[in-house]
N, C-alpha and C positions, 0 to 999 in steps of 0.2 A: 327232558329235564323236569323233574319235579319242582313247583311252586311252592315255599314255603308259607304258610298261613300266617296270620297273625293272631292269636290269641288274646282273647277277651272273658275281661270275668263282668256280668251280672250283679248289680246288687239293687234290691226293690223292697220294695215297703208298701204297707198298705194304709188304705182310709175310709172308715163307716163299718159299718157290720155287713159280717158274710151271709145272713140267711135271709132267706126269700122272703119270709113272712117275719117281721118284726114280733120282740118280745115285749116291747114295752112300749109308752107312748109320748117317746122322747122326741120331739121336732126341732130338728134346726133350725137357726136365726137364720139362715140364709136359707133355707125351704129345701134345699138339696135330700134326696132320699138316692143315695148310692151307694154303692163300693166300688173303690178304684185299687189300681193295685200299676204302681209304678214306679222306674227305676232309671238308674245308668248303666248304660255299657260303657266299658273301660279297657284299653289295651293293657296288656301285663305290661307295655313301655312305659307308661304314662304313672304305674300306680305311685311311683317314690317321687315323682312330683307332684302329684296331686297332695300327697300325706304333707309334703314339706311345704306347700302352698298353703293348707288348712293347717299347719301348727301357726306358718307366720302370721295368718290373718286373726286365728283366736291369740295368740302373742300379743299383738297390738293392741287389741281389744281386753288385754286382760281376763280371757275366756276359760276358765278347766273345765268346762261341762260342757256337753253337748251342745249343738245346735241345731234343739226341735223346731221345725216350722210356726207348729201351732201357736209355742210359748213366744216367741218371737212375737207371730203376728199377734198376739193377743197382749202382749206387754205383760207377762202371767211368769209367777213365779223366779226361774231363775234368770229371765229377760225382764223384770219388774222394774226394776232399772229404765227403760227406756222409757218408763211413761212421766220421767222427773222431768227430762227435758225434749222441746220438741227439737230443737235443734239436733239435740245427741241423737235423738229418733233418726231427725233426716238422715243426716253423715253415716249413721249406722245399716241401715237398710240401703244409702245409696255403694257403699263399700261392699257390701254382703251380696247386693247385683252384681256390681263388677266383679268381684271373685268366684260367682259362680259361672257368670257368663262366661269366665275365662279359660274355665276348666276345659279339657280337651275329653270331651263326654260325647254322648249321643243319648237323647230322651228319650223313654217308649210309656208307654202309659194305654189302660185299659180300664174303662169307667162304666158298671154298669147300673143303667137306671134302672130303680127296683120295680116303678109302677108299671113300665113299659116290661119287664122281665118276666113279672107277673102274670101280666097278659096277653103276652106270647103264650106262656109255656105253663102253668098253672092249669088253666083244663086238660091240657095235652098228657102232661104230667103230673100231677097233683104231686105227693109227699115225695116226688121222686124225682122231683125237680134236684139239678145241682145247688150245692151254696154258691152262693155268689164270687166266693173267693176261687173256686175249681174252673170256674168260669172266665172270669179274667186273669185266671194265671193260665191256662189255654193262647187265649185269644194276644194275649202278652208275650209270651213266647214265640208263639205262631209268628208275630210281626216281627219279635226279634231274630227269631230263623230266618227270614225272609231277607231281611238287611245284611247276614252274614251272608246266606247264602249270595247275595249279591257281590258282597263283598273279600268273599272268599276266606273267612274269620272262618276261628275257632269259640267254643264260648264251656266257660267252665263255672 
């Protein structure tokens, strides 16, 4: 008797610039020099409530716009709003944890350090080095094949 799978879709996003050697001499407040590239897996069962979980939570919140990370954490633009009160700050970010946490997801994430990337593989390779984005979307994969395969998933 055949095992039916479970089917799973992927969805990933990334953070910092893809190439090995920097164009410009922009440094981070927090000293970080990467690119990361990560995601959730998500069962095709789950997608219509996960959707109907994120309308009710941006519903309450009085939300139509996305919910970028960054602008969030940074109190920036169309999250500007939360730097009026800290109270709202708290309630807001402590609701935004529960709701993700609650989500029925699986994290993957692949972060690579640029200094340490460099000096690996820079004399080895010089211009022929991968971008960094080629690299952890591999390596990000790789983990998530691993988990299916474990798990006997499909992934789309």
């Amino acid at each position: 008797m055949k095992t039916i799978k479970t089917k799973y879709f992927l969805y990933i996003d990334d953070s910092g610039t893809r190439f090995p050697d920097k164009t410009d001499d922009l440094v981070r407040k927090d000293g970080m020099d990467h690119f990361a590239l990560g995601g959730v897996l998500v069962a095709d069962k789950d997608i219509h409530d996960i959707i109907a979980r994120h309308d009710d939570f941006c519903k309450k919140w009085d939300i139509t716009y996305p919910l970028h990370s960054t602008e969030i954490r940074g109190k920036r633009r169309t999250f500007s709003w939360l730097e009026e009160s800290a109270k709202t700050n708290e309630k807001f970010l402590g609701e935004l944890q529960d709701f993700l946490l609650s989500l029925p997801v699986v994290g993957f994430a692949s972060v690579v350090y640029r200094p340490g990337y460099n000096e690996r593989y820079e004399e080895l390779y010089g211009e022929k080095r991968w971008w960094m984005c080629k690299t952890s979307f591999s390596i990000l994969l790789e983990r998530v094949g691993k988990y299916l395969q474990k798990n006997e998933g499909e992934v789309e």
